[in-house]
N, C-alpha and C positions, 0 to 999 in steps of 0.2 A: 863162833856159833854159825852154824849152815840154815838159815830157814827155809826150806819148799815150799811152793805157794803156789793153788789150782785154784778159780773162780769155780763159784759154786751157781746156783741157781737163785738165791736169798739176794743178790747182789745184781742181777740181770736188770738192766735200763729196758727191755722192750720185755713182753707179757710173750711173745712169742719166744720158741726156743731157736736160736742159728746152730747151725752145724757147721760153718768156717766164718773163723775171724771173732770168735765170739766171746773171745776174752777181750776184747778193745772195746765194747758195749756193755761193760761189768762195772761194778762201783766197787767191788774187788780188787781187780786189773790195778786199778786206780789208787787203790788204799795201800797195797803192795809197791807200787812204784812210788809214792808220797815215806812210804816210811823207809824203804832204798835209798831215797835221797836222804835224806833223813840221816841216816844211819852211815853216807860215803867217806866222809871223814874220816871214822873210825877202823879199824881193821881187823876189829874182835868179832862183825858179825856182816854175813854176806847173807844175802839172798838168791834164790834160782826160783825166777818167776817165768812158767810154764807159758809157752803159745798156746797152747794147747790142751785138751781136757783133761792130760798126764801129764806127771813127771815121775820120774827116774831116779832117786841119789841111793847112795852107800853110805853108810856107817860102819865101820869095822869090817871091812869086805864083806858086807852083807846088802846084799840089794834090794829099795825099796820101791814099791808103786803107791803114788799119791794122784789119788781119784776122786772125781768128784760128782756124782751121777746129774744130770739135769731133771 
């Protein structure tokens, strides 16, 4: 299992919004890389946690965008 993961604005440590670097100030960012670890063991589910306010994956050669507004 592939999970995508974008920090949203529900999860933002400061009231102000960043425009770089602004997944590293999320409780998001945070929860995403706790359950990665979590999960490294195993090799039935990966994650692809975003720098950034996208990401990108495929399913069935079908391409998807995972966004998250602030």
């Amino acid at each position: 299992m592939y999970i995508p993961a974008v920090v949203g604005n529900h999860g933002r440590i400061d009231k102000k919004p960043r425009a770089k670097n602004r997944v590293y100030d999320n409780y998001d960012w945070l929860a995403y890389q706790l359950l990665k670890r979590h999960f490294a063991g195993g090799k039935s589910i990966s994650f692809g946690i975003a720098d950034g306010a996208d990401q990108v994956f495929t399913v069935h050669n079908t391409s998807y965008l995972l966004t998250h507004g602030d």
